[in-house]
Each structure stands twice: as C-alpha cells, then as structure tokens.
DSSP file (Angstrom, degrees, kcal/mol; ACC not computed):
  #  RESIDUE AA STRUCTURE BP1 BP2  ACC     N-H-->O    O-->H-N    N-H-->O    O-->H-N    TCO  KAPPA ALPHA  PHI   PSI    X-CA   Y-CA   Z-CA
    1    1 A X              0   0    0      0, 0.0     2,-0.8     0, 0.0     0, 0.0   0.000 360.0 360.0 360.0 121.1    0.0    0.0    0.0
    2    2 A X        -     0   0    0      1,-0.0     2,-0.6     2,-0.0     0, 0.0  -0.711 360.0-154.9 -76.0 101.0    1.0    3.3   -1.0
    3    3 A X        -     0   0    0     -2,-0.8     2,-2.1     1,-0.1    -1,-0.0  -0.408   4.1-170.0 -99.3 118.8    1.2    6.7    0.9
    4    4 A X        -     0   0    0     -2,-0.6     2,-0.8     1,-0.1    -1,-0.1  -0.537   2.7-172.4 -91.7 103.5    1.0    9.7   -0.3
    5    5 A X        -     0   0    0     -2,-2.1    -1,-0.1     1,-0.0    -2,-0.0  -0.514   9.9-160.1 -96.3 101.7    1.8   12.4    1.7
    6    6 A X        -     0   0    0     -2,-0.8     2,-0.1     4,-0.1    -1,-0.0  -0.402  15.8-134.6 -82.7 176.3    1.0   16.1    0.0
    7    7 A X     >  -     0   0    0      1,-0.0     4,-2.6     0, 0.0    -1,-0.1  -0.317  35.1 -90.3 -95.2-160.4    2.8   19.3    1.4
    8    8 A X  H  > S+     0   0    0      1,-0.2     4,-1.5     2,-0.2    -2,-0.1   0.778 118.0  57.2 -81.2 -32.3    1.1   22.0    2.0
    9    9 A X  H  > S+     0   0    0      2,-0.2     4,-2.1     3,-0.2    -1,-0.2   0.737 112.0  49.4 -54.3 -44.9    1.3   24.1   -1.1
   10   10 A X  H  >>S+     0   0    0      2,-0.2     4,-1.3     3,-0.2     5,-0.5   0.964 105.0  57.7 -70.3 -60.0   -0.3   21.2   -2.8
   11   11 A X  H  X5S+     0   0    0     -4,-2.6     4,-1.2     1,-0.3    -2,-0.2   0.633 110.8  44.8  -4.5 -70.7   -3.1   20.8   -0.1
   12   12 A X  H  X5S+     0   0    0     -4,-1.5     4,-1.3     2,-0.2    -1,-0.3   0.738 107.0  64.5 -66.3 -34.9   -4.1   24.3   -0.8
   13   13 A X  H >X5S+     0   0    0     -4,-2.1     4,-1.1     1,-0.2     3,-0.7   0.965  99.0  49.6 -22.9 -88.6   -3.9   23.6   -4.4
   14   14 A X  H 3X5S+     0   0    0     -4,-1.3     4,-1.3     1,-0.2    -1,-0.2   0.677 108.2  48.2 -47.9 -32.7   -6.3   21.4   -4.5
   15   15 A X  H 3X<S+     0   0    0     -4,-1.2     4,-2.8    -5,-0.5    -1,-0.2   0.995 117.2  41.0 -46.3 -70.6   -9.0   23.3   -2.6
   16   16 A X  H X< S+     0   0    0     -4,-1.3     3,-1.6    -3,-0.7     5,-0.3   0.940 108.0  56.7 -83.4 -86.8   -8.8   26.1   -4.3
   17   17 A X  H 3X S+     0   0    0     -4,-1.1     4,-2.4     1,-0.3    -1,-0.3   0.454 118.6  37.1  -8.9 -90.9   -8.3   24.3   -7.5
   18   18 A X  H 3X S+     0   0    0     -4,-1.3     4,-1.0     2,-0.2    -1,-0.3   0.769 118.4  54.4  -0.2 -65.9  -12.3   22.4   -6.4
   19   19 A X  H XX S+     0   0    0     -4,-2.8     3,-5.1    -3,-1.6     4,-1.0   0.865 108.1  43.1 -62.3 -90.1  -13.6   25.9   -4.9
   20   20 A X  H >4>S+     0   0    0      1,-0.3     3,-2.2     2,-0.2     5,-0.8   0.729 112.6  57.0 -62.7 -29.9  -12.9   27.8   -8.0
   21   21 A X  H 3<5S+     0   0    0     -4,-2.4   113,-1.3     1,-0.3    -1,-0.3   0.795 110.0  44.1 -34.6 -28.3  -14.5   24.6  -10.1
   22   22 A X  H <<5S+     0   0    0     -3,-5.1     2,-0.7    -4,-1.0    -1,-0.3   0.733 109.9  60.0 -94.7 -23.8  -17.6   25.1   -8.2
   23   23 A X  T <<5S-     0   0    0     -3,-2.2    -1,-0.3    -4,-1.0   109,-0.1  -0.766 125.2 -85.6-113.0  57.8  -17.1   29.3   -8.9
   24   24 A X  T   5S+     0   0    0     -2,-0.7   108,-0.4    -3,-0.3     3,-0.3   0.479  82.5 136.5  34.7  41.1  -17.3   29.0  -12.8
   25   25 A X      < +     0   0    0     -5,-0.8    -1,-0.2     1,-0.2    -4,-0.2   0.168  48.6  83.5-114.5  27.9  -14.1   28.2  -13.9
   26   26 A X  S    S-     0   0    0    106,-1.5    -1,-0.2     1,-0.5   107,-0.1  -0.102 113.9 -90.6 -71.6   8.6  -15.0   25.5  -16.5
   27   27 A X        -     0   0    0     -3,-0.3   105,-2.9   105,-0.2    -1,-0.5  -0.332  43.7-110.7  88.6 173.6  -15.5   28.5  -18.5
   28   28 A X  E     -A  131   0A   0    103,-0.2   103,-0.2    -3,-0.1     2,-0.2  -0.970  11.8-146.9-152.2 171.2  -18.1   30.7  -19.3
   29   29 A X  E     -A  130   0A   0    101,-5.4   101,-1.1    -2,-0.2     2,-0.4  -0.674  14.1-138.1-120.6-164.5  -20.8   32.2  -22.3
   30   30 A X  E     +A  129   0A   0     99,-0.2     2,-0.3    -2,-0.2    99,-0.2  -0.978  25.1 179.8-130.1 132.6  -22.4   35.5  -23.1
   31   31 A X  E     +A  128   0A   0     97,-2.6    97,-1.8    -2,-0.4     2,-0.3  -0.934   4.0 174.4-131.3 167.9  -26.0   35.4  -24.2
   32   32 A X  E >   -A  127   0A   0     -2,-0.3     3,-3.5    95,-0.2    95,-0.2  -0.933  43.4  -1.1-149.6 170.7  -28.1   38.2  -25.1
   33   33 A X  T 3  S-     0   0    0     93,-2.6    -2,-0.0    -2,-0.3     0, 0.0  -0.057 127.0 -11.1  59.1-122.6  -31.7   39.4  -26.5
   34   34 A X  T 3  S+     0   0    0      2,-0.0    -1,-0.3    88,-0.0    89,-0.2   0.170  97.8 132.1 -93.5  15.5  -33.5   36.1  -27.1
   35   35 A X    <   -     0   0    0     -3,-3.5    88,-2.8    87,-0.1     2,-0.3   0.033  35.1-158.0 -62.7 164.5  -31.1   33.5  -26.8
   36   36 A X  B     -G  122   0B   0     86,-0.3     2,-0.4     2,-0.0    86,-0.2  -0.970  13.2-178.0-141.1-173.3  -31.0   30.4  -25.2
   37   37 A X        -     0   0    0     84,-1.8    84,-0.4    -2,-0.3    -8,-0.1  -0.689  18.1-137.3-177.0 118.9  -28.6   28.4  -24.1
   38   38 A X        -     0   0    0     -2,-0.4    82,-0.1    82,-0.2    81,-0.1  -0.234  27.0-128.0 -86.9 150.7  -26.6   24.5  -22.1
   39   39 A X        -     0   0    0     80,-0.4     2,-0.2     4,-0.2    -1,-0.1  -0.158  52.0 -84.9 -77.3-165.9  -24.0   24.0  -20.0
   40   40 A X    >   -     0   0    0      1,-0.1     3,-2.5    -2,-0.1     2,-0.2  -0.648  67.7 -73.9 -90.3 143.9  -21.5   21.0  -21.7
   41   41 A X  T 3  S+     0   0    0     -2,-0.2    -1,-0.1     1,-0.2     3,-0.1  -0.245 126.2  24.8 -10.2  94.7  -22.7   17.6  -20.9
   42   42 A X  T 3  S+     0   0    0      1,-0.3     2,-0.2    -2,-0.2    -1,-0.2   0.429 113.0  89.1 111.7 -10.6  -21.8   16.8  -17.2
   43   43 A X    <   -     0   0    0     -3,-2.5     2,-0.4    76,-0.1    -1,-0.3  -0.639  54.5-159.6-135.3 173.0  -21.8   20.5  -16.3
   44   44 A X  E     -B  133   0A   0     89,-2.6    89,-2.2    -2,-0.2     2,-0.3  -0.994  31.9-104.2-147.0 155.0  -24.1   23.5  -15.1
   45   45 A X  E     +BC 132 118A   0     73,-3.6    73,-1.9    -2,-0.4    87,-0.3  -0.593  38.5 179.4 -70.0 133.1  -24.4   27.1  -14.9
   46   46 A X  E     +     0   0A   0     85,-5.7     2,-0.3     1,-0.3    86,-0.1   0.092  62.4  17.8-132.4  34.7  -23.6   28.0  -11.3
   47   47 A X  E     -     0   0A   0     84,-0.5    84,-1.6    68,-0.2    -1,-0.3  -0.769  67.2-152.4 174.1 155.8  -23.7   31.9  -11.0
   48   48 A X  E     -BD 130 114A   0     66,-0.9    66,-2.1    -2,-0.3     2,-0.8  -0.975   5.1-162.6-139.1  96.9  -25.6   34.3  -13.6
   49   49 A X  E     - D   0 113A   0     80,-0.8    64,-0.2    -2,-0.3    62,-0.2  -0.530  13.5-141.0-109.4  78.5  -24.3   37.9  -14.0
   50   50 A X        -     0   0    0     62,-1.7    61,-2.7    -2,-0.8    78,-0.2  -0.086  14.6-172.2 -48.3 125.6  -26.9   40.4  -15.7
   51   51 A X  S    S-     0   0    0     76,-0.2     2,-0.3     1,-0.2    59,-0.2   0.661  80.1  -1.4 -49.7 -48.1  -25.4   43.1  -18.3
   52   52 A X  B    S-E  127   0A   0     75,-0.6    75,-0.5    57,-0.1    -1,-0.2  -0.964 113.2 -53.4-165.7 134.9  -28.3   44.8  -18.7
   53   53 A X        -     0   0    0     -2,-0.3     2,-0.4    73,-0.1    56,-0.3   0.258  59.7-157.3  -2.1 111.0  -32.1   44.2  -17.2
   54   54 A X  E     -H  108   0C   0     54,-2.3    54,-2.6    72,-0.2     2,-0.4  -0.963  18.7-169.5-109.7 135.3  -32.7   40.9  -18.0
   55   55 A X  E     -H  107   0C   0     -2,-0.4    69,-4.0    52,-0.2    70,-0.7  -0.854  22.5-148.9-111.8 127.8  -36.6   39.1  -18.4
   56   56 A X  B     -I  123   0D   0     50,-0.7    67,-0.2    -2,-0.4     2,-0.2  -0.292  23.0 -88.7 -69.2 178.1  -36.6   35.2  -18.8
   57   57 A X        -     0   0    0     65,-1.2     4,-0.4     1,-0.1     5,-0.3  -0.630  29.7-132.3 -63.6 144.2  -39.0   32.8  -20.6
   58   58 A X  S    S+     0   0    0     -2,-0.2     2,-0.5     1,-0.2     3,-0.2   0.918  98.6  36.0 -49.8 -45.7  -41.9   31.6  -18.6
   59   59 A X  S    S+     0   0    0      2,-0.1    -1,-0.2     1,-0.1     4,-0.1  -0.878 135.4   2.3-130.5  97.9  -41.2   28.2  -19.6
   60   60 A X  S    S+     0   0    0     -2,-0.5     3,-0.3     2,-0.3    -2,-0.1   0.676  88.0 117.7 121.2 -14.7  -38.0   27.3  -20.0
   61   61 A X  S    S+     0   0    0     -4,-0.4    61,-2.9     1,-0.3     2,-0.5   0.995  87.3   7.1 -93.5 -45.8  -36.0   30.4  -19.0
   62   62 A X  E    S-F  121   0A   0     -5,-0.3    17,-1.0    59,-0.2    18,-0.5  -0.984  70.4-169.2-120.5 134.6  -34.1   29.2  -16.0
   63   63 A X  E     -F  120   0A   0     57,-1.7    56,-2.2    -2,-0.5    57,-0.9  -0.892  14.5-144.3-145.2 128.2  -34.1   25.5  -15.1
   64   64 A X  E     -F  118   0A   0     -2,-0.3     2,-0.7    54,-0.3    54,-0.3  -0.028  24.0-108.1 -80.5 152.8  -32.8   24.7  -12.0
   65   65 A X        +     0   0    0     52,-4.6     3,-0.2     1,-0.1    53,-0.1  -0.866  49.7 156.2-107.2 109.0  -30.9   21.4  -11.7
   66   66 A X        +     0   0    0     -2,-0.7     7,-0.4     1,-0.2     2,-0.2   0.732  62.3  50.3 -78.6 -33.6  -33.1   18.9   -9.6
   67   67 A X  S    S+     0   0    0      4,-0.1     2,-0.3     5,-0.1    -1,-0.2  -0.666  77.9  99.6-127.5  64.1  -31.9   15.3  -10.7
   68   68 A X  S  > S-     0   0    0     -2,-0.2     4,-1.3    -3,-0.2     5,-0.3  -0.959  72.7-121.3-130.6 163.9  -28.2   15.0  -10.4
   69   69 A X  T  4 S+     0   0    0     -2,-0.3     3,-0.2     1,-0.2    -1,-0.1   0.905 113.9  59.8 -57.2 -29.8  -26.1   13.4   -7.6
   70   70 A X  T  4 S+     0   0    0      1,-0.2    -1,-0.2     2,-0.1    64,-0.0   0.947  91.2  61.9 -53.6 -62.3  -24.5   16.6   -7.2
   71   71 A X  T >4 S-     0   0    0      1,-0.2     3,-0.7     2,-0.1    -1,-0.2   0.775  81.4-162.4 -35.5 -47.7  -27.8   18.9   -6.3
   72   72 A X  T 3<  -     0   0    0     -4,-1.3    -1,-0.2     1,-0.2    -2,-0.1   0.597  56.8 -53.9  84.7   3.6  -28.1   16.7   -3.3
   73   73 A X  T 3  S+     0   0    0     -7,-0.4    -1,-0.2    -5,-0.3    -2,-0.1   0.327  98.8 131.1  95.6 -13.2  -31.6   17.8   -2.7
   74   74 A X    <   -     0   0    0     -3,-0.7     2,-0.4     1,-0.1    -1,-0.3  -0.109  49.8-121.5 -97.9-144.8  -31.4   20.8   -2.6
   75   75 A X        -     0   0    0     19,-0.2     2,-0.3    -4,-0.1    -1,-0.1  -0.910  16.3-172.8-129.8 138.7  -33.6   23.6   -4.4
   76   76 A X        -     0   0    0     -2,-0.4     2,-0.3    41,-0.1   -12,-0.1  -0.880  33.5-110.6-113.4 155.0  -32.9   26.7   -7.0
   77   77 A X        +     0   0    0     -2,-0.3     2,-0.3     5,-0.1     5,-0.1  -0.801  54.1 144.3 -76.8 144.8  -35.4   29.2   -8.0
   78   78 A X        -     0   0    0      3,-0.6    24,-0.2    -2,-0.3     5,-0.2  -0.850  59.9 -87.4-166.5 173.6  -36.4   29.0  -11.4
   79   79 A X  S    S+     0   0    0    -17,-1.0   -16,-0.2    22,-0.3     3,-0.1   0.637 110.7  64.5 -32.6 -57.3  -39.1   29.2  -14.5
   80   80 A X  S    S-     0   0    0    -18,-0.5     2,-0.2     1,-0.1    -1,-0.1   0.642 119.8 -37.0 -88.1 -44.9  -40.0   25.7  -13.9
   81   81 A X  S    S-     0   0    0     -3,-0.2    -3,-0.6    19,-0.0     2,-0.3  -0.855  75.1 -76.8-162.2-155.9  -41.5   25.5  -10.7
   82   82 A X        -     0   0    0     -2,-0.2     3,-0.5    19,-0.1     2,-0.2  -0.841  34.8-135.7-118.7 137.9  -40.8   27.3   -7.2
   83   83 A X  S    S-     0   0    0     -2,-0.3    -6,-0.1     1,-0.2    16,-0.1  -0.544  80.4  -0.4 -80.7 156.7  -38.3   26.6   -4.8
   84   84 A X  S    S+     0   0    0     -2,-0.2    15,-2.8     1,-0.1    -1,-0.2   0.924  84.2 144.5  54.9  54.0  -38.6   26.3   -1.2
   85   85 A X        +     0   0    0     -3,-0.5    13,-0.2    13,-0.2    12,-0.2   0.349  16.2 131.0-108.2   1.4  -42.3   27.0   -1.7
   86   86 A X  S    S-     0   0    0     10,-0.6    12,-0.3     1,-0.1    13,-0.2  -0.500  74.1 -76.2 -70.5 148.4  -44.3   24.6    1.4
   87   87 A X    >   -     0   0    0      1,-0.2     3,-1.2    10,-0.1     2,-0.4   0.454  58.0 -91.0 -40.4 157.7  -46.8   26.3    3.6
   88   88 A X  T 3  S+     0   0    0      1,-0.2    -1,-0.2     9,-0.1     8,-0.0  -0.789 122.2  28.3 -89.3 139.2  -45.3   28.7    6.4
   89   89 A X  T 3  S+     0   0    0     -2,-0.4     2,-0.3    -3,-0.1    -1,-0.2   0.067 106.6  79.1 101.4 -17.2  -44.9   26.0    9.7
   90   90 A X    <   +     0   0    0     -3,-1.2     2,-0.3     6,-0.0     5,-0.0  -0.506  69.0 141.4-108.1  65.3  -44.5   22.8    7.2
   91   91 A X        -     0   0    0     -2,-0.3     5,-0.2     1,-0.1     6,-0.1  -0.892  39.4-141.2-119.6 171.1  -40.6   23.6    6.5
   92   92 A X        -     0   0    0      3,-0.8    -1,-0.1    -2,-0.3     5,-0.0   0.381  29.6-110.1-101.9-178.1  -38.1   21.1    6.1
   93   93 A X  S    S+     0   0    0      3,-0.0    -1,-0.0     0, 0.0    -2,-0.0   0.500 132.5  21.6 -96.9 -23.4  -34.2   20.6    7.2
   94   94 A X  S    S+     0   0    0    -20,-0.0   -19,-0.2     2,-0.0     2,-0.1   0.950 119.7  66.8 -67.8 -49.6  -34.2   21.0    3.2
   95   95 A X        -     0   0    0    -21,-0.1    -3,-0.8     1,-0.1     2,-0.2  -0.413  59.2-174.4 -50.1 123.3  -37.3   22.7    2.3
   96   96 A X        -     0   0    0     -5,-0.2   -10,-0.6    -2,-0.1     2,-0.4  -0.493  23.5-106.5-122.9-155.0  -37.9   26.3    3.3
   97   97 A X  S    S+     0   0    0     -2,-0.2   -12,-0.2   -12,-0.2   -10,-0.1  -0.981  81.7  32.0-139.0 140.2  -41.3   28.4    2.8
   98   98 A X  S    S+     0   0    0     -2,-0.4   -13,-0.2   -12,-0.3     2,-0.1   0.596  70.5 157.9 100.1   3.3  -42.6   31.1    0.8
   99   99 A X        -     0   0    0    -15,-2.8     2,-0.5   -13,-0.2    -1,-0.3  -0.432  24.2-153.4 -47.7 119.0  -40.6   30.3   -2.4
  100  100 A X        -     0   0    0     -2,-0.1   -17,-0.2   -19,-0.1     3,-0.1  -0.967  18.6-114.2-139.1 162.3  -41.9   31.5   -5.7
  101  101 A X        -     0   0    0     -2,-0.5     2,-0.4     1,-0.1   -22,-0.3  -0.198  39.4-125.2 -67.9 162.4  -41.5   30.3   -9.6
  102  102 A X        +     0   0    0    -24,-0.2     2,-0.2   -21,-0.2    -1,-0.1  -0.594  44.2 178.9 167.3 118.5  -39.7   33.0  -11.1
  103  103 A X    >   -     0   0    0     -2,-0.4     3,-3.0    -3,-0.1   -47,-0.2  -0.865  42.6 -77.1-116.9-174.6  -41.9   34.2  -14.3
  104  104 A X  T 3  S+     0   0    0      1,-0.2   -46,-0.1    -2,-0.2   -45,-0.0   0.464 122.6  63.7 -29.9 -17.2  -42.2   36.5  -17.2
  105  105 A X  T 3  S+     0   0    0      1,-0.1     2,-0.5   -47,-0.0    -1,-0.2   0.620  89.2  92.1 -96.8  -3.9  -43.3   39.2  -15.1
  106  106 A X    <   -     0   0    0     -3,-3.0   -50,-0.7   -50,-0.1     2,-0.6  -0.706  48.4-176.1 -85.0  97.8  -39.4   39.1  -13.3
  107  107 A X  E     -H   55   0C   0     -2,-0.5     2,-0.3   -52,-0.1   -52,-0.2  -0.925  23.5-142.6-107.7 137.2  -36.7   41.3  -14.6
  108  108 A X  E     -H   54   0C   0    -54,-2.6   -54,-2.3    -2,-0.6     2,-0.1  -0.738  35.0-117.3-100.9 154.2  -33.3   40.5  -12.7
  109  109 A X    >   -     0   0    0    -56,-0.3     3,-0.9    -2,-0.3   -57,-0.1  -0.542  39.5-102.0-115.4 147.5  -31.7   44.8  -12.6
  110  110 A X  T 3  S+     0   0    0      1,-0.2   -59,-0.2   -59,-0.2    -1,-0.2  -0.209 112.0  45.6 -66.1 177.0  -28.3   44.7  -14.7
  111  111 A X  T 3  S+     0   0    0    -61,-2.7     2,-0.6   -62,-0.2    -1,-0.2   0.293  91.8 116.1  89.2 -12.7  -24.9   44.6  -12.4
  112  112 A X    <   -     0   0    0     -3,-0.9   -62,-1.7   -62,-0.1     2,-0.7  -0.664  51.2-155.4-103.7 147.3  -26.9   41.7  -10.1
  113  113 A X  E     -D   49   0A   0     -2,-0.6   -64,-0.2   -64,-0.2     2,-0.1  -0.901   3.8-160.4-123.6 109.9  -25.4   37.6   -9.8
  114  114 A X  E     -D   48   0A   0    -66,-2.1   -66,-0.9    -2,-0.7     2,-0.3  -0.472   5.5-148.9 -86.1 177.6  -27.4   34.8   -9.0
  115  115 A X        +     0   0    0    -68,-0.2   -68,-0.2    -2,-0.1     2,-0.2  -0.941  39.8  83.2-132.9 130.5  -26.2   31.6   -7.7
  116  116 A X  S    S-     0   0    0     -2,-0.3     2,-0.2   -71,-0.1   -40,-0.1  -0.772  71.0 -66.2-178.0-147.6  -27.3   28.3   -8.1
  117  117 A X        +     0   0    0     -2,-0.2   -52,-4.6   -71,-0.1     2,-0.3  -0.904  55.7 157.1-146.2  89.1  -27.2   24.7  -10.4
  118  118 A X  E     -CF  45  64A   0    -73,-1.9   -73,-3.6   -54,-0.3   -54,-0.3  -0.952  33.5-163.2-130.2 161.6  -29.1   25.1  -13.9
  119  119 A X  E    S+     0   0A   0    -56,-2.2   -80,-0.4    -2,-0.3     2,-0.3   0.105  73.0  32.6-129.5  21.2  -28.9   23.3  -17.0
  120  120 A X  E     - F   0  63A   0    -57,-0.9   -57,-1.7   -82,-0.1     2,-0.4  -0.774  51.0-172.7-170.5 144.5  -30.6   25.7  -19.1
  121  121 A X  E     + F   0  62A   0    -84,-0.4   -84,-1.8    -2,-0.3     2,-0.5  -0.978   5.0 175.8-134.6 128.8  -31.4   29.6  -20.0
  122  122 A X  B     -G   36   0B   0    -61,-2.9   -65,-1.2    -2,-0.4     2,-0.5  -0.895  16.3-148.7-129.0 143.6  -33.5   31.1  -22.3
  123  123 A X  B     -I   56   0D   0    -88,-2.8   -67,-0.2    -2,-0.5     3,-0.1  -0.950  25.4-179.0-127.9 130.7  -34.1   35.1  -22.6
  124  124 A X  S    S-     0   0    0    -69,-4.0     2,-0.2    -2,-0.5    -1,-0.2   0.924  83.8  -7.6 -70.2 -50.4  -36.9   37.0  -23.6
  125  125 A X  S    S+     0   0    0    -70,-0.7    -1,-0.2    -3,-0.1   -68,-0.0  -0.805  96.5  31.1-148.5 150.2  -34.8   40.0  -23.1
  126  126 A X        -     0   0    0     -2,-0.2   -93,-2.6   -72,-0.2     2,-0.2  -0.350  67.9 -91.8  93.1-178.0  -31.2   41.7  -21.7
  127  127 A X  E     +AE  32  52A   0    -75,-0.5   -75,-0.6   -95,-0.2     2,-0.4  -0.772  38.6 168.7-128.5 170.6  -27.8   40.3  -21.6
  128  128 A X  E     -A   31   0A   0    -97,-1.8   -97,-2.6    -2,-0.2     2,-0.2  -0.882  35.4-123.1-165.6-164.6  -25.5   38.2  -19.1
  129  129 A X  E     -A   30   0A   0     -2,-0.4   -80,-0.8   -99,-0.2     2,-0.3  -0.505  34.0-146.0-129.0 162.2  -22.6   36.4  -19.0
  130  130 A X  E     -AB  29  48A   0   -101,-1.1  -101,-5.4    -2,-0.2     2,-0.3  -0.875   8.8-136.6-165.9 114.9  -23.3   32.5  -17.6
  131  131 A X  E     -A   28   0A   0    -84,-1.6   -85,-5.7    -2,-0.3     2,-0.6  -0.692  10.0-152.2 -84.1 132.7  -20.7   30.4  -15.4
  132  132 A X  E     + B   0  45A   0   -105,-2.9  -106,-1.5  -108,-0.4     2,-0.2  -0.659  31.5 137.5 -82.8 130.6  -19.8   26.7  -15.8
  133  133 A X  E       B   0  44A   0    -89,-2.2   -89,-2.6    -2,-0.6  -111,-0.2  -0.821 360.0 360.0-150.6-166.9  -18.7   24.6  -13.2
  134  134 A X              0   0    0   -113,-1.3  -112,-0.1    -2,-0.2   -89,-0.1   0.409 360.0 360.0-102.3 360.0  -19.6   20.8  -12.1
C-alpha cells in the first residue's frame, strides 16, 4: 500500500483548485436578446451575472438542476416551478417556505449575480454572461 503524503502548497492547491470549479471556472458564455442556451454535458451554470435588465422565458427560462447526484436535494429558483415554496410551519431541514416560480413578469436589474445549479437559460430579453462549473 501506498502513501502519499502532500505538502502544504499542494493541499491548498487542491481546494482552491475544487472551490474555483464550483465558482465557474470551467469557463463561461455571453447570451443576449433572445437567446437560449446548455451548460456542456456533465456540467451546469452556477452563478448568472446580468449586463443589462434581463426578463426570462416563462417556460424554459431558468431551469434549475433537480436530478443530479450533485444537487443533493437541494432547491434553486427557477421558471419551472418554485423553490422552497411549502406552507409557512411545514418547512423542512431541506425545504424552506414562501418560495416563488420565477416568471415573465421578473426582470433580474443589470450589475446583479445569481447563484445556483441550472442546465438551461433562455431570454426573452437583456444580456448576461453565464458560469460553468460541475
């Protein structure tokens, strides 16, 4: 059996290295106007940075990633349906209350960054920039 013993400089490598993976550094795209638009196979947008007012699709415009190992359970807001939406008094150690789906009628203000796990974005309107990570 082998042992590998890293120093300390690697140690921190490799965090950091993991952290910024999780922080969009798989790359990143620019979408605009009416585009829409996938992470790579395997991968998700995990932070959103509006250019200029941006409105999503109703259907379609943010979807949150539910069904990978990764998510873990937990919840994004999104287009698709609302996170952390059960009754106030029924919440969860996952679950929270008061959550709601994210429609047409929602412009994110330019200069603001969401954060989360989605695997897809579609724009009525506006610009942003869209990070990849695992």
């Amino acid at each position: 059996m082998e042992v590998q013993i890293k120093t300390k400089k690697q140690n921190k490598m490799a965090i950091t290295q993991d952290t910024a993976y999780s922080f969009g550094q798989l790359g990143s795209l620019f979408l605009d106007a009416s585009g829409a638009a996938s992470p790579p196979t395997g991968k998700v947008f995990v932070a959103i940075t509006f250019l200029a007012d941006t409105v999503f699709d109703a259907s379609g415009g943010l979807v949150a990633d539910t069904t990978s190992a990764a998510n873990l359970g937990l919840e994004y807001a999104g287009t698709e349906a609302a996170a952390h939406n059960l009754s106030d008094g029924s919440e969860t150690a996952i679950s929270g209350s008061g959550g709601l789906q994210i429609d047409a009628s929602n412009t994110f203000p330019k200069g603001v960054t969401i954060y989360g796990r989605y695997t897809e974005i579609d724009l009525t309107s506006g610009m942003c920039i869209a990070y990849i990570g695992d």
